[in-house]
C-alpha positions in Angstrom: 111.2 30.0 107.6 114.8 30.2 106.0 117.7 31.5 108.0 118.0 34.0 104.7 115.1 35.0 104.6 114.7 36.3 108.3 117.9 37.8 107.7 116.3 40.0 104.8 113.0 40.5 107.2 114.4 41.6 110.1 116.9 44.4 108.3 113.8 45.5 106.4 112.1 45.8 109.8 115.1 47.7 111.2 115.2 49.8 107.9 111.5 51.3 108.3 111.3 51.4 112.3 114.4 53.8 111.7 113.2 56.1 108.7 110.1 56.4 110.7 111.4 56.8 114.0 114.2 59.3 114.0 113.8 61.0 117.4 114.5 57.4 118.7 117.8 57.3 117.6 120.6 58.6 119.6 122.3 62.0 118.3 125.9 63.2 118.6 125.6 66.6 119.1 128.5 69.1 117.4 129.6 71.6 119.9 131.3 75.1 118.5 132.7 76.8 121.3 134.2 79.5 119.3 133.2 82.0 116.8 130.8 84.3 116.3 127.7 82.7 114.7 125.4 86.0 114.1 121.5 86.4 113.7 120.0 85.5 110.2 116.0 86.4 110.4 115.8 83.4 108.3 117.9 80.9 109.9 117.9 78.6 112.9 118.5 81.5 116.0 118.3 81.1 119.7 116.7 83.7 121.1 116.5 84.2 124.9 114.8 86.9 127.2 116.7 88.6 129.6 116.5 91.3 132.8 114.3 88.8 135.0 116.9 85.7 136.2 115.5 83.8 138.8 119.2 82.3 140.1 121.2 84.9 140.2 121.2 88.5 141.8 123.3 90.5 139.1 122.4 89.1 135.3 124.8 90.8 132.9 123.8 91.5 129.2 127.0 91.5 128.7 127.5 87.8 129.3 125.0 87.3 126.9 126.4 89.8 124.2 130.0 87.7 124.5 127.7 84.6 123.9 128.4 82.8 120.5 125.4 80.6 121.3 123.1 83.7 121.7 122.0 85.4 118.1 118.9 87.9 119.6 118.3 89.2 123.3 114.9 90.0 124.5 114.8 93.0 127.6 111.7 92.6 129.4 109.6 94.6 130.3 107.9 97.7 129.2 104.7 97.4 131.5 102.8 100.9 131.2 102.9 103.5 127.9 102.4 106.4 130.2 101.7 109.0 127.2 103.9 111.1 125.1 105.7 113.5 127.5 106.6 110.5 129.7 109.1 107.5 129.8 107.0 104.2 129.5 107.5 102.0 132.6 110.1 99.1 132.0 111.7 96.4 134.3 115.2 97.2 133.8 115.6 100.8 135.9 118.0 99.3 138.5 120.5 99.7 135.3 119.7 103.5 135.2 119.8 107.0 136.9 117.9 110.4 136.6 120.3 112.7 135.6 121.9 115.3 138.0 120.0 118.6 135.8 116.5 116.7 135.3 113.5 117.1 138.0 111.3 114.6 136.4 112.2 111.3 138.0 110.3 109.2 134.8 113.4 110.8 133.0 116.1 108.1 133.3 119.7 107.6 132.1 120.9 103.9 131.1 124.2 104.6 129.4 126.2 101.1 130.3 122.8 99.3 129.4 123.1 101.6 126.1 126.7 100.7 125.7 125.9 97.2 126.2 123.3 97.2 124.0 125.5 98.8 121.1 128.6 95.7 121.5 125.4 93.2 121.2 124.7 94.7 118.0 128.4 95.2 116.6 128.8 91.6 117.4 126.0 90.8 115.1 123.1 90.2 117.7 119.6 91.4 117.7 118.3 93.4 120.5 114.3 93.6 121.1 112.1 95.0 124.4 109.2 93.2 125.3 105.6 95.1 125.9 104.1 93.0 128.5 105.0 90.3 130.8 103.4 88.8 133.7 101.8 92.4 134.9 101.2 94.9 132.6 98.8 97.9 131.9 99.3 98.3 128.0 95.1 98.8 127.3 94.5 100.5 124.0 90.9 101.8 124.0 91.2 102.8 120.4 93.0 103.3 117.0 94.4 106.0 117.8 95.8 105.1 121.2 97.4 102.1 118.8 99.2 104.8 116.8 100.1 107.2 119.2 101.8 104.0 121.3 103.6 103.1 117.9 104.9 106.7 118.2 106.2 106.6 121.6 107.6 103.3 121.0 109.8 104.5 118.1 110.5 107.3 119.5 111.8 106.4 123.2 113.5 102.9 121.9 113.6 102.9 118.4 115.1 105.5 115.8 112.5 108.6 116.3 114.0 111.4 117.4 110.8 112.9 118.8 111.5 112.2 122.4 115.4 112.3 122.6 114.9 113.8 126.3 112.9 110.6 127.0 115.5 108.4 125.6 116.8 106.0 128.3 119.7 104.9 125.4 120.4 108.0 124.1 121.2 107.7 120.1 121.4 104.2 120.8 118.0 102.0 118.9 116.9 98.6 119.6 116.1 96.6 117.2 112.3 95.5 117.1 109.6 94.5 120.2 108.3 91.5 121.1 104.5 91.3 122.5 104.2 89.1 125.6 100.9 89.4 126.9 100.0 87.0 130.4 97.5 87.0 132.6 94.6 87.7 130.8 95.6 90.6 129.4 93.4 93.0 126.7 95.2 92.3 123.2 92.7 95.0 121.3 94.1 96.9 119.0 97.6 95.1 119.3 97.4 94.3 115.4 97.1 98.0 114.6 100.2 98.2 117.0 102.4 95.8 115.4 101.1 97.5 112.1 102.0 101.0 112.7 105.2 99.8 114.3 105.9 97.6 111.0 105.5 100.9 109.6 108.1 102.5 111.2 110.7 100.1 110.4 110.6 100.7 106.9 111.5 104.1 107.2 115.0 103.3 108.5 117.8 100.9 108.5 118.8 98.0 109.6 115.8 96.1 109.2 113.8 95.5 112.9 111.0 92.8 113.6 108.3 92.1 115.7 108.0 88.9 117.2 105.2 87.5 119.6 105.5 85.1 122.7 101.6 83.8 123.3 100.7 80.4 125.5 101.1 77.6 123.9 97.2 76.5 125.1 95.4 79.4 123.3 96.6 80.9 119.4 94.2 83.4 119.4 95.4 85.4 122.3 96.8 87.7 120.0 94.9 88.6 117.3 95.7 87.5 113.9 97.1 91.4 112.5 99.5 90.6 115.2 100.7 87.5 113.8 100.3 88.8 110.3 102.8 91.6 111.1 104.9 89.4 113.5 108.5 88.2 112.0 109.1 85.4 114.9 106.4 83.6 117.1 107.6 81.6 120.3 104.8 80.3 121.5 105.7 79.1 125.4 105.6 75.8 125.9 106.1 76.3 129.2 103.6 76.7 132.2 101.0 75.1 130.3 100.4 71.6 131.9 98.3 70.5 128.6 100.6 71.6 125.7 104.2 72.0 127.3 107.5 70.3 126.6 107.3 66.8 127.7 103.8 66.7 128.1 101.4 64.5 125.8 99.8 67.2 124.3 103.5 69.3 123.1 103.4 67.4 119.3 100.0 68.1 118.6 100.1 72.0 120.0 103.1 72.3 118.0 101.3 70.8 114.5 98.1 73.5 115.7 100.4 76.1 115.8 102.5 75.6 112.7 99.8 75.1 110.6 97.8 78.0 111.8 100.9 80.3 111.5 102.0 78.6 108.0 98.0 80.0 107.0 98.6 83.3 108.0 98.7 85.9 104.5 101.4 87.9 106.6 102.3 91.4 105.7 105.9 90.2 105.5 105.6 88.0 102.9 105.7 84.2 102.4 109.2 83.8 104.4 107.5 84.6 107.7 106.3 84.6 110.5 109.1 82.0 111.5 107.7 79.5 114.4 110.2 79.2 117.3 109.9 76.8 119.9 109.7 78.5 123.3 111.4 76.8 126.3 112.5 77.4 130.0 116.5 77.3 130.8 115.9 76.7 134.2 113.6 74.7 136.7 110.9 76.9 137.5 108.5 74.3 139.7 105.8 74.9 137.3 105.6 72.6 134.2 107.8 72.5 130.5 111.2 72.2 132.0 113.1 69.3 130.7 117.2 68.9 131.4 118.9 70.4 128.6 119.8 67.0 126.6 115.9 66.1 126.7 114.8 69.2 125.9 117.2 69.3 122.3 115.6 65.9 121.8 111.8 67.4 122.1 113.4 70.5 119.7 114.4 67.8 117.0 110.6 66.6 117.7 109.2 70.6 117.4 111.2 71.2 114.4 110.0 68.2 112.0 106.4 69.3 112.8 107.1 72.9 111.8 109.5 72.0 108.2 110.3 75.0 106.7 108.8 77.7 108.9 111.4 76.6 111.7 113.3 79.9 113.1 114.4 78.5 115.9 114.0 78.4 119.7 113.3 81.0 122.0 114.3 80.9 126.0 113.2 82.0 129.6 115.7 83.4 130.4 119.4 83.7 129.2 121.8 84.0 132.0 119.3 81.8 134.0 120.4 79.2 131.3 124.1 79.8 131.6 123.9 78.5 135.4 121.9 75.3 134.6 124.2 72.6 133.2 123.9 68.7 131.6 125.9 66.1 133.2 129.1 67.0 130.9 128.8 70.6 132.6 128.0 71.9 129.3 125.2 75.2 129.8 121.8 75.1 128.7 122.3 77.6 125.8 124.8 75.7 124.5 123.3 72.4 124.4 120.3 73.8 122.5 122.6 76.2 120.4 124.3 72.9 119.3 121.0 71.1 118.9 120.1 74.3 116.2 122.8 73.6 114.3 122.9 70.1 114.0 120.9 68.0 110.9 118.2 66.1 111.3 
């Protein structure tokens, strides 16, 4: 064969084996250390949870409020409703006190997790609380019990003003829940839940979302009026031997998922829900934790397979991700931020 026309052969090869291989080729990631890069529903976010770290004994949301990698902040977790004339159970009480004047100990004060909560959201961040979590009692035996948990919702963390003496924030009103449901929990009646609380949000301003965190091994955990109502959904690639990051099984779960989600006729609209890509920060022993240059790479992955419904990539859990660091000492939330905002 010619010298030339090997030449030609092998720069053809070279040509297709890269347009059809991109995830092979190595990426320079763009760091931005500075600014103040805040939430778009629409955009590429990172989203991370936040009131369970695993490595260290005094997590600050205010770490993560200061954090120009961080656009939305998940609290977890409300665990038990409780009824109408009491506070729902949540995770974070060790940030609170019962007031002085008040006898009933389900009434508790959280005014620097309040005042916290209000800098995330005047720097531009989205705070939600998740309904869940590895233990949780959050049966709904009816309608009804949908509805009337709507109302306490709104009314104890959102903008109701029904319950102000239940309020563990005062005036101050997240903005949205997410619906994390392990362990075999009972979803019934969750897509009336997300419904009625859909509902809500329209009545006031800013706008709020829903977003939903389900195993990567099982879409219908939630039923679909969940995801029909549901602005973001992170399913957790993570703990899930058959479908996590780095395992054989992550591309195809992702592909199930996108196109099931992209077949949704949501309440929303077209624009959502918005598939995120859930991942761990930190090395948990279980299965889906990958070192935070490996794991942008399997994002780049994750987000071809999803195209245009990418919203971006959700994390267990935020200060746990400050602690670990790649070999250039750079944290795991800001290796993935920059892995959002870079082109692929």
């Amino acid at each position: 064969m010619p010298l030339n026309t090997l030449r030609l052969l092998c720069a053809l090869a070279l040509t297709s084996w890269a347009s059809a291989s991109p995830a092979a080729l190595p990426r320079q990631l763009t760091y931005r250390d500075s600014g103040n890069y805040q939430f778009n529903p629409t955009s590429r976010n990172l989203a991370v949870y936040y009131g369970k770290a695993q490595n260290t004994d005094s997590p600050s949301l205010y770490d993560l409020c200061t954090n120009s990698n961080v656009d939305m902040i998940v609290m977890g977790f409300v665990r038990q409703l409780n009824g109408p004339t009491a506070l729902p159970s949540f995770g974070f009480t060790r940030y609170c006190k019962t007031p002085a004047t008040v006898t009933d100990k389900t009434r508790v004060s959280c005014p620097d997790m309040a005042a916290n909560i209000t800098f995330c959201q005047n720097m531009g961040k989205k705070v939600l609380i998740s309904l869940g979590g590895s233990v949780s009692n959050l049966t709904l035996d009816s309608v009804s019990d949908a509805h009337e948990a709507a109302s306490i919702l709104w009314n104890v963390f959102g903008a109701g003003a029904n319950s102000t003496a239940l309020r563990p924030f005062g005036n101050v009103a997240i903005d949205g829940f997410d619906f994390d449901f392990e362990s075999g929990a009972d979803t019934t009646h969750m897509d009336t839940l997300a419904s009625s609380l859909q509902s809500y949000f329209r009545s006031s301003s800013p706008e709020r979302y829903i977003s939903a965190a389900p195993l990567c091994a099982n879409n219908t955990i939630l039923p679909y009026g969940l995801y029909a109502n549901a602005n973001f959904v992170w399913p957790r690639f993570y703990n899930a031997k058959a479908c996590c990051f780095g395992s054989k099984g992550f591309n195809k779960s992702v592909s199930t998922w996108y196109n099931y989600l992209n077949s949704i006729n949501s309440d929303l609209g077209p624009t959502y829900p918005r598939v995120y890509l859930g991942g761990l920060s930190f090395n948990n022993s279980n299965s889906g934790f990958m070192e935070p240059d490996a794991f942008v790479n399997a994002t780049f992955t994750g987000r071809r397979l999803v195209q245009s419904k990418f919203g971006g990539v959700s994390l267990w859990e935020g200060t746990d991700g400050l602690v670990t660091k790649n070999a250039q000492g750079r944290d795991f939330l800001n290796v993935t931020k920059a892995g959002l905002l870079g082109d692929i």
